[in-house]
VOVO-753302 format. One line per field, with one value per atom (N, C-alpha, C): x, y, z. Coordinates in steps of 0.2 Angstrom, whole numbers, padded with zeros to 4 digits. Layout:
N
c1 X	...
c2 Y	...
c3 Z	...
This chain:
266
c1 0454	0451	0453	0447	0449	0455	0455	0461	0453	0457	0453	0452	0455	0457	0454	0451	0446	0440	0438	0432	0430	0435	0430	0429	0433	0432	0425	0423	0416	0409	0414	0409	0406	0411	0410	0403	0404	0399	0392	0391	0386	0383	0386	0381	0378	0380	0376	0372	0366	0359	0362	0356	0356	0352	0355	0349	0345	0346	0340	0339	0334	0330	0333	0332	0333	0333	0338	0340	0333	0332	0326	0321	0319	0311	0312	0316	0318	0315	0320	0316	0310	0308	0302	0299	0297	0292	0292	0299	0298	0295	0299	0296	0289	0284	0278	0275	0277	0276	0276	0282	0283	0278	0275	0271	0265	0263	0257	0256	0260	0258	0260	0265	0265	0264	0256	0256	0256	0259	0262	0267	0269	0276	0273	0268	0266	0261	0255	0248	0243	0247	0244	0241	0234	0229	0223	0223	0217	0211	0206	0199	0194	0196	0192	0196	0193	0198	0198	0193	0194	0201	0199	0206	0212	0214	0220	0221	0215	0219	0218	0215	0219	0224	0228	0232	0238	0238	0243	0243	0236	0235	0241	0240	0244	0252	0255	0260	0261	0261	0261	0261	0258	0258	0264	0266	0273	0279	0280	0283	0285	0279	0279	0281	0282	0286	0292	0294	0303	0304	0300	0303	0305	0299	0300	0305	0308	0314	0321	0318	0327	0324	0318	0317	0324	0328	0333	0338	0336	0341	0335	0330	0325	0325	0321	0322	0314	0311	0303	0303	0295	0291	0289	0289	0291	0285	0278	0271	0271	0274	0272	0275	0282	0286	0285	0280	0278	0272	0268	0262	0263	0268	0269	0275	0278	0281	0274	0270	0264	0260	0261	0257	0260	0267	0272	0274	0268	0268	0262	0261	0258	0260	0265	0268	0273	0278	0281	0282	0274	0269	0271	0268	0268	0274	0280	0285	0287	0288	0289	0286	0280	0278	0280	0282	0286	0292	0296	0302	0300	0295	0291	0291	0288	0287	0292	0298	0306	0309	0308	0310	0308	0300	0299	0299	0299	0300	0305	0312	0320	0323	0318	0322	0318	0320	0317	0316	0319	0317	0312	0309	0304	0298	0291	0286	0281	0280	0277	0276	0273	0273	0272	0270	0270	0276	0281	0286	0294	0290	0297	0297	0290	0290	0291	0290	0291	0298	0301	0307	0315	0315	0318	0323	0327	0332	0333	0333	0333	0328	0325	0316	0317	0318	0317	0324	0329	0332	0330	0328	0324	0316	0316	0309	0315	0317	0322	0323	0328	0328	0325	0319	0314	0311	0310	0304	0312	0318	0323	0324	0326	0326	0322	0314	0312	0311	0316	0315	0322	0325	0331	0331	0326	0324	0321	0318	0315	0321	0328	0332	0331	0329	0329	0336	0337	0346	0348	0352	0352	0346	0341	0337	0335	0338	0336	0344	0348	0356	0354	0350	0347	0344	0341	0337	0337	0345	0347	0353	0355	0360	0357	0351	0346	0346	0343	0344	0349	0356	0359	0363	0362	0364	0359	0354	0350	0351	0352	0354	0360	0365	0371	0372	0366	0366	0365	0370	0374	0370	0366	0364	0362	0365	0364	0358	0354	0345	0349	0353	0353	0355	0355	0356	0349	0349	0344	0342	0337	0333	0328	0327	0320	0318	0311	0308	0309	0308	0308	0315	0319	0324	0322	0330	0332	0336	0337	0345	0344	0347	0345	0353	0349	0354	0357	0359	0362	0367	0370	0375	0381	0382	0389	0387	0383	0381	0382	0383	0386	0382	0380	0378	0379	0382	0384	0379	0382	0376	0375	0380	0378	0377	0374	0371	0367	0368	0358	0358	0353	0350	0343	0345	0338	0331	0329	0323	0325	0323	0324	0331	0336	0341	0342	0347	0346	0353	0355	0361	0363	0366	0367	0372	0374	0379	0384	0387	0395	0394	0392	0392	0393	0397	0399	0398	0394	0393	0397	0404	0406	0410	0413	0417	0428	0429	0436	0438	0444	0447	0448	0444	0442	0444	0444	0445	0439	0438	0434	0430	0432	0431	0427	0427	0422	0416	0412	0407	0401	0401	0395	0395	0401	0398	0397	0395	0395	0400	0400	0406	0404	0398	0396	0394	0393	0391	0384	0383	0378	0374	0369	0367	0360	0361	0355	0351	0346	0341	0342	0340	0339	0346	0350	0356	0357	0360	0363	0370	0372	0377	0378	0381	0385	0388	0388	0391	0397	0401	0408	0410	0407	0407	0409	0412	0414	0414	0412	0410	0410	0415	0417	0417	0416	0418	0410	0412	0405	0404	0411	0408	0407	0406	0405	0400	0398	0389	0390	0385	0385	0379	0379	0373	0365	0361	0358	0357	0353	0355	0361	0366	0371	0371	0376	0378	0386	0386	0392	0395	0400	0403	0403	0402	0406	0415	0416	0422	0425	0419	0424	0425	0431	0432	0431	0426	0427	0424	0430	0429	0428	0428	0424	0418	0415	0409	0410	0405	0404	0398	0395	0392	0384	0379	0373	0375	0371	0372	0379	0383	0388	0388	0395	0394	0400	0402	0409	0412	0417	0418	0424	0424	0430	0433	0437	0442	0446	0448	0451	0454	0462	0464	0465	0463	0460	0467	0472	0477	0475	0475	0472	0480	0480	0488	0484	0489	0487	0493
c2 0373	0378	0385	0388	0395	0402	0406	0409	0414	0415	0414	0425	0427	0434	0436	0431	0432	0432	0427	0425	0429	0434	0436	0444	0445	0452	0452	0445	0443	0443	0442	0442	0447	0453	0460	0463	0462	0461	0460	0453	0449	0453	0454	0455	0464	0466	0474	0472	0477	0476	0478	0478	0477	0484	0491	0495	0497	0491	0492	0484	0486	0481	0473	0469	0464	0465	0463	0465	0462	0455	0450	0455	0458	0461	0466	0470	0477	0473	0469	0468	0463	0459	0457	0460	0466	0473	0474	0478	0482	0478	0471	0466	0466	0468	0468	0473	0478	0485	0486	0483	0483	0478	0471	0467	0470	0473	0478	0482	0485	0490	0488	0481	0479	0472	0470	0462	0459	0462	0458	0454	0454	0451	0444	0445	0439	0435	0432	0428	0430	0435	0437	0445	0444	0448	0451	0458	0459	0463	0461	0460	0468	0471	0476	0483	0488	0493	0495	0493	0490	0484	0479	0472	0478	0481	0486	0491	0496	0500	0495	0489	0485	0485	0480	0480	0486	0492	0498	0498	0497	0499	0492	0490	0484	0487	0488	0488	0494	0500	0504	0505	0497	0497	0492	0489	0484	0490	0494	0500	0503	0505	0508	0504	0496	0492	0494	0492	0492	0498	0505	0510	0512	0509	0509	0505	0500	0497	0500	0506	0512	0518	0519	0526	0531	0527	0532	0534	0532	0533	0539	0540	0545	0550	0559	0563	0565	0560	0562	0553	0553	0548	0542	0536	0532	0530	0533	0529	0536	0543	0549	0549	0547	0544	0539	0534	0530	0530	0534	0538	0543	0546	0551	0547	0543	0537	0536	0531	0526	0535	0540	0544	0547	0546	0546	0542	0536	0531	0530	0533	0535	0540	0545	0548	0544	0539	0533	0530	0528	0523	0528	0533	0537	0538	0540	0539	0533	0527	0521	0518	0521	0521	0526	0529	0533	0529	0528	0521	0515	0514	0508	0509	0515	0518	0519	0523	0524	0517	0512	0506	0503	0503	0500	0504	0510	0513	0514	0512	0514	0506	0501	0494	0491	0491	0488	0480	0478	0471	0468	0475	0474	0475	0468	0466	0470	0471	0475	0477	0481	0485	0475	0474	0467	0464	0465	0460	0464	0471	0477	0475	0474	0475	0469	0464	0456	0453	0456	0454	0458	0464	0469	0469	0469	0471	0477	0480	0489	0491	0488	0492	0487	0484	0480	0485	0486	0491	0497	0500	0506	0508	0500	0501	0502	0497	0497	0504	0508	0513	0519	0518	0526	0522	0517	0517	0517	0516	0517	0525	0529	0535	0539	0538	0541	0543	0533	0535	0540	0539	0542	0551	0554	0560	0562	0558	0558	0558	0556	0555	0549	0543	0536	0534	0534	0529	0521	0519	0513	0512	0508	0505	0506	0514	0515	0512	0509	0507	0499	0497	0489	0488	0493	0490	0491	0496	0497	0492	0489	0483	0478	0477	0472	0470	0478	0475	0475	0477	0475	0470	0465	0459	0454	0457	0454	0455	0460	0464	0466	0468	0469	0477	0480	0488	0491	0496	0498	0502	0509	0515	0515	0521	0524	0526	0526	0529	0536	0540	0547	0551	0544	0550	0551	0558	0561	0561	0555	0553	0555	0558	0561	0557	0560	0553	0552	0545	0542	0540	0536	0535	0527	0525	0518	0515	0508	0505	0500	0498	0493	0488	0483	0476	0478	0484	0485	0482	0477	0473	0477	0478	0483	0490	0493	0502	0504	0509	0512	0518	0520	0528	0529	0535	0539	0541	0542	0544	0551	0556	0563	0565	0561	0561	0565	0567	0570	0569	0565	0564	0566	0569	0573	0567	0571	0566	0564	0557	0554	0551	0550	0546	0539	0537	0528	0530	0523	0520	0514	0511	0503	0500	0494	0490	0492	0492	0494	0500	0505	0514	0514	0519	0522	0530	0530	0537	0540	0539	0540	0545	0546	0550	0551	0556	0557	0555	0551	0550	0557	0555	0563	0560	0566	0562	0563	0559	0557	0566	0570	0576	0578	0576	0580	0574	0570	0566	0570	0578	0580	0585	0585	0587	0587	0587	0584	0582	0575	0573	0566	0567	0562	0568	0567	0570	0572	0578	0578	0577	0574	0571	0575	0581	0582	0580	0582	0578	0575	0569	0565	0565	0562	0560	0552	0548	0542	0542	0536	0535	0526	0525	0519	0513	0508	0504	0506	0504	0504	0511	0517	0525	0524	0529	0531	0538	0541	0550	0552	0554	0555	0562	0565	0572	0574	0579	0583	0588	0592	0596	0594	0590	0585	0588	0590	0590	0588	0584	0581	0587	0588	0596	0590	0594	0590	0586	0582	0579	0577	0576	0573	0564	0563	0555	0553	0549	0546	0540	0537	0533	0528	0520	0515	0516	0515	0517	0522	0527	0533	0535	0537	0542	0548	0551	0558	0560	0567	0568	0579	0581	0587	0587	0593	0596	0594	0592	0593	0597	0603	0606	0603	0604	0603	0599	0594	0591	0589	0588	0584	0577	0575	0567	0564	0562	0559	0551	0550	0542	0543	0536	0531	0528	0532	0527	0523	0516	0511	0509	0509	0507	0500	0496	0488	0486	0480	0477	0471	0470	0461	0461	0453	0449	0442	0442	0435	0429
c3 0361	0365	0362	0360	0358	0365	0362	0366	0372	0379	0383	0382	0382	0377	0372	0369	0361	0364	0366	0372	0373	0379	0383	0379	0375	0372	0366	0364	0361	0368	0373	0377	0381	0380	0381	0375	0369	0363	0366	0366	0369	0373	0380	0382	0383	0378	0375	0373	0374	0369	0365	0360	0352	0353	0351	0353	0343	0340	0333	0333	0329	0326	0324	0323	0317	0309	0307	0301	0297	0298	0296	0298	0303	0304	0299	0299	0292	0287	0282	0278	0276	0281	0282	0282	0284	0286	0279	0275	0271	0265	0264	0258	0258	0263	0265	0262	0263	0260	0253	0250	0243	0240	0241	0239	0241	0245	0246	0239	0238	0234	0224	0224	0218	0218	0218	0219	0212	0209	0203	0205	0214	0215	0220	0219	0226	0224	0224	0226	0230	0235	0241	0238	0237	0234	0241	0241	0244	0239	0239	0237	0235	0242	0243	0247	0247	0248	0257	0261	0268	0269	0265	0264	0267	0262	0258	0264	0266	0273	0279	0279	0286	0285	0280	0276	0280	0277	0280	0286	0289	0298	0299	0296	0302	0300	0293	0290	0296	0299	0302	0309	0308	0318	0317	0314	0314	0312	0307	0308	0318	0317	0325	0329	0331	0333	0332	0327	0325	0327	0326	0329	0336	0338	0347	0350	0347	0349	0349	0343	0344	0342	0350	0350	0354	0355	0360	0355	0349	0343	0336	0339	0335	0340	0334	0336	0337	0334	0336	0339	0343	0343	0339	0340	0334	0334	0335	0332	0327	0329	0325	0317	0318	0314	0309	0311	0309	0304	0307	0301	0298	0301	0293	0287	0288	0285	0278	0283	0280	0272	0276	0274	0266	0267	0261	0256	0257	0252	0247	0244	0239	0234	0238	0232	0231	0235	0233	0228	0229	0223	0218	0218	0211	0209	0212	0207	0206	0208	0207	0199	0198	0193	0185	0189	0183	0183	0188	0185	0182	0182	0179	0170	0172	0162	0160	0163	0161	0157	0163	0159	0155	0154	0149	0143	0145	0137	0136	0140	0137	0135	0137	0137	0130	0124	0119	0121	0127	0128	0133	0135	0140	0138	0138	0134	0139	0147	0150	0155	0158	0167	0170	0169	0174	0174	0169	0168	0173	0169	0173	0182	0184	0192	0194	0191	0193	0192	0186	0186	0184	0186	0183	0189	0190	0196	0196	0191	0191	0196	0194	0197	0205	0208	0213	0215	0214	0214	0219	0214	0214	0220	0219	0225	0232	0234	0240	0239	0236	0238	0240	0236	0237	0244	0245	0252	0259	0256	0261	0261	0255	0256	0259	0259	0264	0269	0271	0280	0282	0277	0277	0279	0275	0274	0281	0285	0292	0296	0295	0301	0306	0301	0304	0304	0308	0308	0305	0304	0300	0297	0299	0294	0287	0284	0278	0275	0278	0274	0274	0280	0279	0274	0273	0266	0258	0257	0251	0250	0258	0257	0257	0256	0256	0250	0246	0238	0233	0238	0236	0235	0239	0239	0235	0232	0228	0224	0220	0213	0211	0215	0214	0212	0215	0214	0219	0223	0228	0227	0230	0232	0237	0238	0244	0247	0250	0254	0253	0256	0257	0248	0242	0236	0235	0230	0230	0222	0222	0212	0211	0205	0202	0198	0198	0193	0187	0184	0176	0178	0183	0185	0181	0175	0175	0177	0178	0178	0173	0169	0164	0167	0166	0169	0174	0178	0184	0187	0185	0190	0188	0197	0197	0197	0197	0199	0205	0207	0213	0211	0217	0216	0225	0226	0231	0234	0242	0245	0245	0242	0241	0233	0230	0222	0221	0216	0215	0207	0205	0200	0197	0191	0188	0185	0182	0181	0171	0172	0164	0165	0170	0169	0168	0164	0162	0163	0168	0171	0167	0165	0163	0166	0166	0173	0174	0180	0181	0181	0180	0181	0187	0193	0197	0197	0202	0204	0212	0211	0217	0219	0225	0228	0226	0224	0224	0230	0233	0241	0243	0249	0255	0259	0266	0271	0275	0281	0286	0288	0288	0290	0285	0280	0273	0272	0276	0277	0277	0278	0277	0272	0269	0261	0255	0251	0244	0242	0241	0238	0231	0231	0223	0217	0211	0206	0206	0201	0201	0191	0192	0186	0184	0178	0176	0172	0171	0168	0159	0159	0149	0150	0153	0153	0153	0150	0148	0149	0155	0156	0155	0149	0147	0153	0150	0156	0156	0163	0166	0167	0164	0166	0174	0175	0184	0183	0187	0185	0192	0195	0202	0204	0209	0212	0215	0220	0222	0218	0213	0211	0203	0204	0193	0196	0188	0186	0179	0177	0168	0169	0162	0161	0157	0156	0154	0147	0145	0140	0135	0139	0140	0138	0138	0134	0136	0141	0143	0142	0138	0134	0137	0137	0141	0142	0150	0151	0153	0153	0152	0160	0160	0168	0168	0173	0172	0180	0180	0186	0186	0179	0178	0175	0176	0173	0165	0164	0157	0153	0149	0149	0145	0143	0140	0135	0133	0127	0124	0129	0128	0130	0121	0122	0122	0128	0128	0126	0123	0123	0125	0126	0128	0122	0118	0112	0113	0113	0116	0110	0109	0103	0102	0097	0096	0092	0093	0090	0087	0082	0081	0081	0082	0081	0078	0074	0069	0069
């Protein structure tokens, strides 16, 4: 017999509503959205351009659903909420497309736009994020962290919906990238695995202010790089070493490495 003191403090739990959604309907919904828009990932093809806005009407009336189950937790109406959502997805599209070209034309092992969207974790990556970060930008509570923890446990690349990426965004092999929820990335950056974009140890009191880097644009940061602080900025066109730590500003057109002294023993 479990302890009756365990029990009942599970049982206090219980019987709370759940005032969001199901983690499952989040990304059911949002997996819906993504295959909509790139059915290089699916079978599931529509025909004709009525098919395609049924298609959205329905995506946006199951949206308005999950909304209206934690409208006591929004600060608009969740069918209003809900179409201007749907109405933000074509500029979506549009930059997801430019992370598409990023990768293909940064990755010399990528043969083409069908292969990056189909099987790129970077780019599946990067979808979760932008269609999370939007809702994020609306002031939707959780649901945008459901669905960047979603693909992260697919990918193993952690981004936050509240960090702030411009277009022609890459991550090449990705496993292990962190980027902070108070980031800003310029446009043309290529990330590679293990890169950390994170925060110096704050305290709880400094949660709303900038406390991740910020990355300007045609910037290259090497795997295993950690580049920490709210007030780091890499300047543009910049070049960051595998390994390297850094927690200052670095100015334009600088290129940092990591010199690791090598011992052979024989």
């Amino acid at each position: 017999m479990l302890p009756k003191n365990f029990l009942a403090a599970l049982s206090q739990k219980h019987s709370k509503p759940n005032p969001f959604p199901p983690t499952a309907d989040v990304k059911e919904l949002f997996t819906d959205l993504l295959l909509t828009l790139f059915p290089e990932q699916t079978q599931r093809h529509y025909c004709c351009l009525e098919e395609l806005q049924e298609a959205f009407d329905q995506i946006e009336l199951r949206l308005t659903r999950l909304l209206r189950s934690m409208q006591q937790h929004l600060q608009e109406d969740a069918k209003v909420l809900a179409s201007t959502y749907i109405q933000t997805v074509p500029e979506i599209y549009r930059i997801l497309l430019t992370d598409v070209e990023a990768i293909l034309s940064g990755d010399p092992a990528a043969q083409s736009e069908y292969e990056v969207i189909r099987a790129y974790p970077g780019f599946y990556a990067i979808a979760f994020y932008r269609l999370a970060h939007a809702l994020y930008e609306m002031n939707v509570p959780m649901l945008p962290r459901i669905l960047t923890e979603y693909a992260h446990s697919k990918t193993g690349i952690d981004i936050h919906p509240g960090a702030t990426i411009d277009e022609y965004f890459m991550i090449d092999h990705g496993t292990g990238v962190v980027v902070g929820e108070t980031t800003t990335i310029g446009k043309h950056v290529k990330l590679y695995q293990g890169v950390t974009l994170g925060a110096l140890s704050v305290s709880k009191q400094m949660a709303s202010l900038k406390r991740h880097p910020t990355i300007e644009d045609h910037v290259v940061i090497y795997s295993g790089a950690t580049i920490l602080g709210g007030e780091t900025i890499v300047g543009t066109h910049s070049i960051i070493g595998g390994n390297v730590w850094l927690t200052r500003s670095v100015p334009p057109h600088t290129k940092i490495y990591h010199q690791e002294q090598v011992k052979i023993l024989h």
